[in-house]
N, C-alpha and C positions, 0 to 999 in steps of 0.2 A: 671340777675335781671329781664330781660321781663318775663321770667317766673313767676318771683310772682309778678310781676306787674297783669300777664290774673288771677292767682287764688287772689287776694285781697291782699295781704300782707302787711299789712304798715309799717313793721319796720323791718330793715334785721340788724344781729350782724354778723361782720365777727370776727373771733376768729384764733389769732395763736398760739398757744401754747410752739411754739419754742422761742419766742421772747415776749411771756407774753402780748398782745397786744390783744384790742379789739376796734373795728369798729361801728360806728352807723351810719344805713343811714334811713331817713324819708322819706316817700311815701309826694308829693309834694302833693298842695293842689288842684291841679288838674288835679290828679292821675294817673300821666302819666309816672313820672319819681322820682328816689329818689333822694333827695342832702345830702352828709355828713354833719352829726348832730356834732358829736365827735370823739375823741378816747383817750382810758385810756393806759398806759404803762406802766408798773412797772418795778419800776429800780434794 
């Protein structure tokens, strides 16, 4: 994640596909770190 923290990034999805699951993390507001927003998982 510091990686797109240096190129701007503000919203990372992490995705697993074995387990149907996705991740959201938000670039904080003072853009230094992301905190998890959510996550969806289909049952």
């Amino acid at each position: 994640m510091n990686l797109y923290l240096k190129v701007g990034v503000e919203e990372i999805w992490l995705i697993d596909p074995r387990i149907i699951t996705i991740e959201r993390y938000i670039l904080d507001d003072d853009g230094k770190s992301f905190w998890f927003h959510d996550s969806i998982k289909k049952r």
